[in-house]
C-alpha positions as semicolon CSV with decimal commas, in nm:
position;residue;x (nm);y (nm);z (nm)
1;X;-2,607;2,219;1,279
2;X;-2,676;2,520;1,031
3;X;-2,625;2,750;1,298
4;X;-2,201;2,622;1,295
5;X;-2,230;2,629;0,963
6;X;-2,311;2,985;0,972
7;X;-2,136;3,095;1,270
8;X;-1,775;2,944;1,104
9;X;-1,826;2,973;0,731
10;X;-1,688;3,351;0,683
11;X;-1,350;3,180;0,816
12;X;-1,350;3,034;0,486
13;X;-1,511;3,294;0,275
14;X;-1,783;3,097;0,145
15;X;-2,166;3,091;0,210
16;X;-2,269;2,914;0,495
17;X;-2,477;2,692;0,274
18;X;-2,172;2,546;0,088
19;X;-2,071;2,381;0,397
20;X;-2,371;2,239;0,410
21;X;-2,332;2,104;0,071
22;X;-2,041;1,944;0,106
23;X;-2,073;1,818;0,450
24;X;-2,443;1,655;0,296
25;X;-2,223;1,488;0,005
26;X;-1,926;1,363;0,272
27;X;-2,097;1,195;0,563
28;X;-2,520;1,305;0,538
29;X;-2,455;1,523;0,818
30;X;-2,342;1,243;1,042
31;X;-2,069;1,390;1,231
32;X;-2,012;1,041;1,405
33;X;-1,967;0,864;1,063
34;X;-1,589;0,699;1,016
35;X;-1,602;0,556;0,643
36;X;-1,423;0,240;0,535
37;X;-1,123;0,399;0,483
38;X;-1,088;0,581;0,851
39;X;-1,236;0,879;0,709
40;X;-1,393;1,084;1,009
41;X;-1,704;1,356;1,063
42;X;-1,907;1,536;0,913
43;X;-1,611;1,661;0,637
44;X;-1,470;1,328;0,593
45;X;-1,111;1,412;0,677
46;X;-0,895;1,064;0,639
47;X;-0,636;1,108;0,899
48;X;-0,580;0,705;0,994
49;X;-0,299;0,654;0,764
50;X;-0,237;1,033;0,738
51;X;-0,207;1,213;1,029
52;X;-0,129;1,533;0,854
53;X;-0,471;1,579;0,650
54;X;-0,581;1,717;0,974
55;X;-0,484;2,083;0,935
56;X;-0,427;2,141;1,348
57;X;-0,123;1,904;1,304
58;X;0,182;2,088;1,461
59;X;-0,039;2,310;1,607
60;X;-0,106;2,426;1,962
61;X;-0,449;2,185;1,815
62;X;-0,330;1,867;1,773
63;X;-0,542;1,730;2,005
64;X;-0,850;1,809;1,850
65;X;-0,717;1,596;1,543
66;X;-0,807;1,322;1,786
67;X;-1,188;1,490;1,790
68;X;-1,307;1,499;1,492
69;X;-1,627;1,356;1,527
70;X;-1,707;1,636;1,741
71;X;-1,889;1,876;1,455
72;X;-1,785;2,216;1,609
73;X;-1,410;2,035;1,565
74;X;-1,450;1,902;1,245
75;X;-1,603;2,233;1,088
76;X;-1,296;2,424;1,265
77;X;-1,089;2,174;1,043
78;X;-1,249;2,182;0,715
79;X;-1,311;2,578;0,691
80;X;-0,895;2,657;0,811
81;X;-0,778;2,382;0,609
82;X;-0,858;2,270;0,261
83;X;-1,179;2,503;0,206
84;X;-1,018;2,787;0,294
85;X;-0,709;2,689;0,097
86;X;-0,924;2,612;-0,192
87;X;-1,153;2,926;-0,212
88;X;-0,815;3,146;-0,199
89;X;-0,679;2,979;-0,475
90;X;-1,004;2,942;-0,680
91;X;-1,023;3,362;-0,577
92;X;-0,633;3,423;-0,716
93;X;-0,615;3,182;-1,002
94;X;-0,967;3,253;-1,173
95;X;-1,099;3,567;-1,056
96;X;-1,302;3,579;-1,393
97;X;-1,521;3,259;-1,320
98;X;-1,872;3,375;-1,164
99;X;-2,056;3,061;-1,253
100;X;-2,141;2,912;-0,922
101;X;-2,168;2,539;-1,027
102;X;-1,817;2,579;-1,150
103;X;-1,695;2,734;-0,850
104;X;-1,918;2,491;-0,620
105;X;-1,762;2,214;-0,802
106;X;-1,388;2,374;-0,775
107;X;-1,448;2,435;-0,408
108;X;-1,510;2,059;-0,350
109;X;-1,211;1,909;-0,567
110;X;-1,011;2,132;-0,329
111;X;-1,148;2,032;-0,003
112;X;-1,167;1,665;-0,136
113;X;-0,820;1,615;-0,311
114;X;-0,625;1,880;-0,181
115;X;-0,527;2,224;-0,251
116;X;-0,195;2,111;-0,420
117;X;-0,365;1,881;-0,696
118;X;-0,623;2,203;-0,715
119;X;-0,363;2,416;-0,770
120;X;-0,185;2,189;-1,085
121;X;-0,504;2,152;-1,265
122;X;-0,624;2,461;-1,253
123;X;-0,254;2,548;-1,397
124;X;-0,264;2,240;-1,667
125;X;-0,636;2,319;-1,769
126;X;-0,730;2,663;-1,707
127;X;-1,041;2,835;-1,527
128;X;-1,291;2,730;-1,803
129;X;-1,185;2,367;-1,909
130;X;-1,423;2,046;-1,936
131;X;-1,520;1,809;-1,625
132;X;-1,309;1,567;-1,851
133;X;-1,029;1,784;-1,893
134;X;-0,990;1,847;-1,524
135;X;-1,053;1,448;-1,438
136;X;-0,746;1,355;-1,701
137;X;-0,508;1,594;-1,542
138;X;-0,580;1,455;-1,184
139;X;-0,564;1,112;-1,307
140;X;-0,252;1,174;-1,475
141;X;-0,101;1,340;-1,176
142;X;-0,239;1,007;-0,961
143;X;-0,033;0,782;-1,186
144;X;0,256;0,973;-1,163
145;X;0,260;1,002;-0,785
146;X;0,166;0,595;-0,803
147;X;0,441;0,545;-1,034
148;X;0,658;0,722;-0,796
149;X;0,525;0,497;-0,553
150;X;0,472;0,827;-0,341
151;X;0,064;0,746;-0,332
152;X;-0,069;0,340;-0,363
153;X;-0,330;0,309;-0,651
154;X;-0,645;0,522;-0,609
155;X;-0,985;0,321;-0,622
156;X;-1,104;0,219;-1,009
157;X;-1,272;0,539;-1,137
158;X;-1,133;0,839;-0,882
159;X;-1,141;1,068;-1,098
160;X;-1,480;1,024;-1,221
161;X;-1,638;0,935;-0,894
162;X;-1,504;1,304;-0,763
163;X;-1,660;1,488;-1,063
164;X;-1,962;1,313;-0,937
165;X;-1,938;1,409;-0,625
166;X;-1,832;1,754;-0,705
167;X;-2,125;1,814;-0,909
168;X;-2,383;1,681;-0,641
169;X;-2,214;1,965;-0,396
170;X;-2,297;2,195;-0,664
171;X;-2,641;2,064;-0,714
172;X;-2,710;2,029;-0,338
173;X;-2,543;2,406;-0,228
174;X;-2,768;2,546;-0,545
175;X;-3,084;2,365;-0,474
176;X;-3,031;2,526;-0,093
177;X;-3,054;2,876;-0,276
178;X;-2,639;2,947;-0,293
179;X;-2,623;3,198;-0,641
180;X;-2,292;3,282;-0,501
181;X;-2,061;3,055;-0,315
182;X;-1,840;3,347;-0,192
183;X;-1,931;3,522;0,092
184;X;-1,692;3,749;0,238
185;X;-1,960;3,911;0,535
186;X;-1,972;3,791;0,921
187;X;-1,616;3,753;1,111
188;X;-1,410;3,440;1,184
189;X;-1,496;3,355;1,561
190;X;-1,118;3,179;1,537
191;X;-0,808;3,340;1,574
């Protein structure tokens, strides 16, 4: 599989390793794996109850959202939808961070929770803030969009359980030799 990694990471401007990383942490490189909450392939995207977490949605692609245990499919997903997303908001809003297990872990909280909740913590918090910091303004934006009743209740300890997560990516993409997680070399084979 490293050689899809490598052939579609520059369409998300990372190294091909961190999709290795986070693809490890989501589903141990099971492509076929469909958690208990409908979450599918190798990049865990939960499209069951929410069909539009599949970035090919109202696209010429929506087909493929019904493919996603295919791992050329779900890679095709993950690096034109919330990786992407997330490196080119990580790259605009804190150009000045080079520490890779900071950017590792901001790459995953954007793939994971979505470029939107990425994009209002970085904003509440800052570039350079705690793993705590960062966990109390998701939580607090969960309970508002619960509150709202746009969102049902997230599982007991979300917001810890994705700093977890976000620092194994980190430790898994360094320990794989990533010193930087940008990589801007090679050419997207998608249009």
């Amino acid at each position: 599989m490293d050689d899809l990694f490598q052939q579609y990471a520059p369409c998300a401007g990372v190294d091909w390793r961190v999709l290795k990383a986070i693809a490890t942490i989501e589903s141990g490189l099971n492509p076929a794996v469909v958690n208990r909450f409908g979450c599918v392939g190798l990049f865990q995207f939960c499209i069951r109850n929410h069909p539009e977490n599949c970035p090919f949605t109202g696209t010429s692609r929506a087909a493929d959202c019904q493919n996603l245990t295919d791992p050329r499919i779900n890679i095709e997903a993950a690096v034109t939808g919330q990786i992407k997303t997330a490196v080119n908001r990580i790259r605009t809003t804190c150009p000045q961070v080079t520490d890779a297990t900071r950017l590792l872990q901001f790459i995953y909280f954007g793939h994971n929770s979505g470029s939107g909740l990425l994009r209002l913590v970085l904003n509440r918090v800052g570039c350079n803030g705690t793993v705590e910091q960062y966990d109390q303004a998701a939580a607090r934006y969960w309970e508002k969009q619960v509150a709202d009743g746009h969102r049902p209740s997230p599982p007991p300890n979300y917001d810890r359980r994705m700093a977890e997560a976000a620092s194994r990516v980190a430790r898994v993409a360094l320990g794989l030799g990533v010193t930087n997680p940008f990589d801007t070399s090679g050419s997207c084979p998608l249009r």
